[in-house]
ZAMARGU-4260 file (C-alpha; in steps of 0.2 Angstrom, whole numbers, plus 5000, padded with zeros to 4 digits):
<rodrens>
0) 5314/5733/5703 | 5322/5741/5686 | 5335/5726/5685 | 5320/5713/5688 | 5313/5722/5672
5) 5328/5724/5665 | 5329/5703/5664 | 5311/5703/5660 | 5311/5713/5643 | 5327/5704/5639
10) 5318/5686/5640 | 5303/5693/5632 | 5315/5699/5617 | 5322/5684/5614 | 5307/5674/5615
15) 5299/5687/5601 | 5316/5685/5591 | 5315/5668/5593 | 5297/5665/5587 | 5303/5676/5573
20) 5316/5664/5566 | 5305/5648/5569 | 5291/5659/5559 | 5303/5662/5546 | 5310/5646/5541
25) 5292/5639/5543 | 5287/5653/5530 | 5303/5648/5521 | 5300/5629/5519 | 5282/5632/5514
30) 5287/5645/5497 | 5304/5635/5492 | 5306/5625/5477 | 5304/5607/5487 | 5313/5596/5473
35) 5327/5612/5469 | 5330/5608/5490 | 5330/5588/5487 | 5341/5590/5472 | 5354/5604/5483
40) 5353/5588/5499 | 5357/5573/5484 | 5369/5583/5477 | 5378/5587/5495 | 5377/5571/5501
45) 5386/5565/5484 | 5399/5578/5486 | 5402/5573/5508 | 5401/5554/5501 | 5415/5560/5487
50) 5422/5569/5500 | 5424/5555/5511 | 5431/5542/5501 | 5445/5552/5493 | 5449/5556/5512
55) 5448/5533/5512 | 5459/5533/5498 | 5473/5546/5501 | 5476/5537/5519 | 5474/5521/5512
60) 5487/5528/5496 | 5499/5536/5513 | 5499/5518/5523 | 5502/5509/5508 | 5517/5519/5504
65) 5524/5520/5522 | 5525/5497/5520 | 5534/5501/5506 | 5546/5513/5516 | 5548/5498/5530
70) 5553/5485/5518 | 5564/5497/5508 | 5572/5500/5525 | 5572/5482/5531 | 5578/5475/5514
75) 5593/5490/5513 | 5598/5485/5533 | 5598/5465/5528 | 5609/5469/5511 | 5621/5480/5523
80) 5623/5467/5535 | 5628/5455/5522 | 5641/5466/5514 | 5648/5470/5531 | 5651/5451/5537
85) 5653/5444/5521 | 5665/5458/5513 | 5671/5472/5525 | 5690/5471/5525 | 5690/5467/5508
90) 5692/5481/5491 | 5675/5494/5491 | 5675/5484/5473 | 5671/5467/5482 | 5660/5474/5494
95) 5649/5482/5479 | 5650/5463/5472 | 5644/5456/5487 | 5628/5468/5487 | 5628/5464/5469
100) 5626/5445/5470 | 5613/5448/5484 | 5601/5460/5474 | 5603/5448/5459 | 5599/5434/5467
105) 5582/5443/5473 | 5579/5449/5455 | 5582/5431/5451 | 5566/5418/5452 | 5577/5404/5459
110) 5578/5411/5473 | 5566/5422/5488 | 5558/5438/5484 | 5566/5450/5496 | 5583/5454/5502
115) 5582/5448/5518 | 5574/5430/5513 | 5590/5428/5502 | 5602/5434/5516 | 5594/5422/5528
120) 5592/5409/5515 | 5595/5390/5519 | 5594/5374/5510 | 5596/5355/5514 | 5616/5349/5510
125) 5614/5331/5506 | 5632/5331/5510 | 5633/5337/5526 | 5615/5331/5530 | 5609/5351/5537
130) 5603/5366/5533 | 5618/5377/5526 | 5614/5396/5526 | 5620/5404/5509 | 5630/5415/5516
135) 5641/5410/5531 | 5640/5422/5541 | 5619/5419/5545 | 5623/5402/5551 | 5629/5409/5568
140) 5619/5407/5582 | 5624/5430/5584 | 5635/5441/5577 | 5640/5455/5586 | 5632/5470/5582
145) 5641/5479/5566 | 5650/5496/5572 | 5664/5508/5565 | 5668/5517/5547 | 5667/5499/5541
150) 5646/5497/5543 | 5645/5515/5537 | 5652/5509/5522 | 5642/5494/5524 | 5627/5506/5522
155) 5634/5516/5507 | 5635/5501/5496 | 5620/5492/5501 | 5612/5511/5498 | 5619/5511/5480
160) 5617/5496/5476 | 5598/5495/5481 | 5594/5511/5473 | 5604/5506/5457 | 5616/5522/5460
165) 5631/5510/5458 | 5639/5504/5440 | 5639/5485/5439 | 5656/5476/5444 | 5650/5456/5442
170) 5636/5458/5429 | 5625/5443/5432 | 5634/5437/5447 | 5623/5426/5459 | 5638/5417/5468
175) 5655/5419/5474 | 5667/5410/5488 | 5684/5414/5495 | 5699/5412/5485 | 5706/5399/5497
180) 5691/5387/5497 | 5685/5376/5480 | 5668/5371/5481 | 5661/5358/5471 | 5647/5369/5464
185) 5660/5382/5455 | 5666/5371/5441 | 5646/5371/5436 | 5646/5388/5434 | 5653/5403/5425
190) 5668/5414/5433 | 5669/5431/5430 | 5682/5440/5439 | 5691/5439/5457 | 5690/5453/5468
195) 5700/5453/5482 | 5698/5438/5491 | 5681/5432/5482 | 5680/5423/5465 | 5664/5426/5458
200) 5651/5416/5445 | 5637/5416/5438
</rodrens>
């Protein structure tokens, strides 16, 4: 019998307390400042809204930078592969040229925007009457995949060279060609030095 009474007076306490509170804001809401309470709900809702599309633009700002990431990556991986199968073997000189003639070629308006559309360049050869890639090594069908201290390096050159860490050995180079070979296109252009194996023009 007491613990029946016991819940009893417990419900009716809360049920008073509750009364209580809905009294109380009733009482509240009828005494307040109604347009000082509109003003404090406009000014919240301005400040969530600010709130919110900061949030909008600081994700937006985060993905924007993480593309840029990817194609830094992409381009310094496509740069690498050209110095490894163009260069390795040769003088850490004429591997920094080969990057060298790569990333002029990007900065240069004659030719695509990105490091990876120069590597993987091709244009029509009336002569030969086919697409010619403009660096040998892309016009195989695969490569094997690069390995060794020799991509490592491939990677340390590209890095320098992309990030502009690297002193200039070909200033202005945007072609070069082995020292055995003479294609008709070099006696257009200006030489500038032979490194190893490769001559180099601009």
């Amino acid at each position: 019998m007491s613990l029946r009474y016991f819940v009893d007076e417990l419900a009716f306490r809360a049920a008073s307390a509750w009364a209580d509170a809905r009294r109380g804001v009733r009482l509240f809401w009828y005494r307040a400042d109604r347009e000082a309470m509109a003003f404090a709900l406009i000014i919240g809702a301005v400040l969530v809204a600010f709130g919110y599309g900061l949030h909008a633009v600081f994700t937006r700002h985060e993905r924007v930078l993480e593309l840029v990431r990817e194609a830094e990556r992409a381009d310094i991986e496509c740069l690498a592969r050209n110095v490894y199968f163009e260069a390795r073997g040769e003088p850490p000189e004429g591997q920094y040229a080969v990057a060298e003639v790569t990333m002029n070629r990007k900065a240069s308006r004659r030719y695509p925007a990105t490091v990876c559309a120069v590597v993987h360049e091709k244009r029509w050869d009336a002569i030969r009457k086919r697409y010619v890639g403009a660096f040998s090594w892309t016009e195989f069908y695969s490569v094997p995949e690069p390995s060794g201290e020799a991509w490592e390096f491939a990677q340390k050159v590209a890095a320098d060279v992309y990030h502009r860490r690297a002193p200039e050995r070909v200033e202005g180079a945007t072609y070069f060609h082995a020292h055995y070979v003479k294609p008709s296109w070099a006696k257009q252009q200006e030489r500038i030095s032979r490194i190893g194996r490769h001559v180099f023009y601009r």
